[in-house]
N, C-alpha and C positions, 0 to 999 in steps of 0.2 A: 466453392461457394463464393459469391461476388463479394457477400461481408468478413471472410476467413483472414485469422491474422496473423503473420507467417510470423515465427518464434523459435528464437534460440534457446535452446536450455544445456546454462554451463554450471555441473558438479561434478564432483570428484568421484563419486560414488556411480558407477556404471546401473547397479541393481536400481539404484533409485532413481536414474533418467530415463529406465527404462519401463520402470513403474506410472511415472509421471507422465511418460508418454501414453501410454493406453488409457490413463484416467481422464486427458485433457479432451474435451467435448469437440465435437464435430466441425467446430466454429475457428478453432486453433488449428493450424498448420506447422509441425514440428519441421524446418528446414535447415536443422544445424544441430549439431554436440559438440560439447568441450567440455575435457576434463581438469583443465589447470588455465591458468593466466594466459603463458601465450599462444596458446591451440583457442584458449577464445577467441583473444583480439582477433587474430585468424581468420575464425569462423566467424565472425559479426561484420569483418571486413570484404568478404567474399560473400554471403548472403544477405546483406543488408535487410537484417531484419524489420518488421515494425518493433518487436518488442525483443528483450533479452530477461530469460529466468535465470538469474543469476546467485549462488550462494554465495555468503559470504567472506566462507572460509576456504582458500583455494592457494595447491602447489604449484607455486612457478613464479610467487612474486618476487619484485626486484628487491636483495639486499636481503636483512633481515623481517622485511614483510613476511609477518605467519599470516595475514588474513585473505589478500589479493583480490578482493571484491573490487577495491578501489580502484586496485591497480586495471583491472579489467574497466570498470567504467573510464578514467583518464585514457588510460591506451589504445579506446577506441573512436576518440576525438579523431577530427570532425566524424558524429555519424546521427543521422535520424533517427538512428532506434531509440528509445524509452527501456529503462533499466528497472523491473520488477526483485529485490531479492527476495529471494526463499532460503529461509534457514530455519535449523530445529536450534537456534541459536536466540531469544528473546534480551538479551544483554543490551543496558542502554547505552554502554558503548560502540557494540557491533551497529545497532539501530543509526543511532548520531553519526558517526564515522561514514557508512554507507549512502546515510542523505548527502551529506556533507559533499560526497564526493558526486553528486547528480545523480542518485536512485530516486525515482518518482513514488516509490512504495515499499514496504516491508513488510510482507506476510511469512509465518512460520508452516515449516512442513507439518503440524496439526492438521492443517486444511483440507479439504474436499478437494477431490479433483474440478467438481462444479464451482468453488469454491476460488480456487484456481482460476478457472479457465473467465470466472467473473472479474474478477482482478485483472486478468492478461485485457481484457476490452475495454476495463475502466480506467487502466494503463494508456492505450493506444488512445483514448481518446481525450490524453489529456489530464484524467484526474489522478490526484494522490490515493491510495491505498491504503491501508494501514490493517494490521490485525488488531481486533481489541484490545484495549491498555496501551498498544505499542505508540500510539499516539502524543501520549503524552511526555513520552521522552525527547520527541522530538518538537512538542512545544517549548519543555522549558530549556533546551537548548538554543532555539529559533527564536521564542516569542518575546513574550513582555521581559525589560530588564526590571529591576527591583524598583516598587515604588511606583511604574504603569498602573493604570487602571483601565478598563475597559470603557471606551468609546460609543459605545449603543446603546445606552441607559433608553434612549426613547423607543430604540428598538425591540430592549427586552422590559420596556414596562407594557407592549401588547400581550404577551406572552403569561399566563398563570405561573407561578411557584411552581407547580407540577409540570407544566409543558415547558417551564426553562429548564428542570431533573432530567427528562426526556428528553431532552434538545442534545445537550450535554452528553448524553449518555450514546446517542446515536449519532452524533457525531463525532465521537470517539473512536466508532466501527463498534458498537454492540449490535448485535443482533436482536432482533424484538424480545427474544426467548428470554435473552439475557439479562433487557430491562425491564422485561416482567419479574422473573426474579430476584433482581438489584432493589426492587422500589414496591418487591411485595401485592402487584398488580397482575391483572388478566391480559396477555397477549394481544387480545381484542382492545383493551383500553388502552394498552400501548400505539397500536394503529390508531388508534382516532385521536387521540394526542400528537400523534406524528404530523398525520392528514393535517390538524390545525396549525401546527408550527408551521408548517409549510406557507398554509395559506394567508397565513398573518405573516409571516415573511416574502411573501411574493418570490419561492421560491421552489421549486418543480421536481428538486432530486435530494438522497438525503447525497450525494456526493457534493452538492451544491453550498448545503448545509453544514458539514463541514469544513467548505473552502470558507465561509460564509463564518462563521464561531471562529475559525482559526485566526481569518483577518483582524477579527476583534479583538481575540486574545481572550476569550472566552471561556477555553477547555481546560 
């Protein structure tokens, strides 16, 4: 496929690369495994990926390193891949730690393969990821120190009470579903909430939208 995005995927767990392989859509080109640190670097090295699914938690790092995610993204300097983790691991340390060290995203193995495979292209092309909630860890790590305030007053006095709930909510990574039932609303009201945030902000993706609330300090 002229759009397919060739991808590493390093965990420990055989059963579950193997899982992941089958699940990831049409669109994904699985060109590499690894089970530890440095059978990654290895493989990232040798197939120069666009993207790497990386867990967090991996044997082989240097010293007393139990987590080797990091270690994996450093040790693979200089490389153009884009570092996705995946872990059943939601911890705001694991999250923080692994930005920290250049992951563009953190989604947990809950996920869809579809789910997945959306992330793996919204990776390559550049934007941040996040699974719901996990966002916000890595706000208050990265964002405002104490005392900031948000910079877009003008920005968010276009926006309703209800469409800044919604703004917030989705670009956090909830899902419509989610801020239907976060705020007690219809699916459908959600979408045309959305659609307006958009368009009052002259902006085109909720990925945008996110980069977009984070610069402000928003979320």
């Amino acid at each position: 496929m002229a759009d397919s995005i060739r991808v590493v995927i390093v965990d420990d767990h055989s059963i579950f690369r193997s899982g992941l392989r089958a699940d990831l859509d049409a669109s994904v080109d699985v060109v590499g495994e690894a089970a530890d640190v440095p059978s990654a670097i290895a493989v990232i090295g040798a197939t120069q990926p666009d993207v790497v699914l990386l867990d967090v938690h991996l044997p082989g790092g240097p010293g007393d390193d139990a987590t080797g995610g990091e270690a994996v993204i450093r040790g693979s300097a200089p490389t153009t891949a884009r570092f996705l983790a995946l872990s059943v691991s939601d911890a705001a340390a694991d999250v923080v730690r692994v930005i920290r060290a250049g992951a563009r995203g953190y989604i947990t193995k809950g996920s869809s393969g579809i789910e997945v495979s959306k992330a793996v292209h919204a990776v390559a092309d550049g934007d941040a990821v996040f699974s719901p909630r996990l966002a916000g860890f890595v706000l208050d790590a990265f964002g405002a120190v104490a005392g900031e305030t948000a910079t877009a007053t003008d920005e968010l006095d276009r926006l309703s009470a209800r469409e800044q709930e919604v703004m917030r909510l989705i670009a956090r990574g909830y899902a419509y579903k989610e801020v239907a039932s976060e705020l007690f609303i219809s699916i459908k009201t959600v979408e045309t909430h959305v659609s307006s945030v958009l368009r009052k902000l002259q902006l085109s993706s909720r990925h945008e939208l996110t980069a977009w609330a984070s610069e402000r300090r928003l979320l």
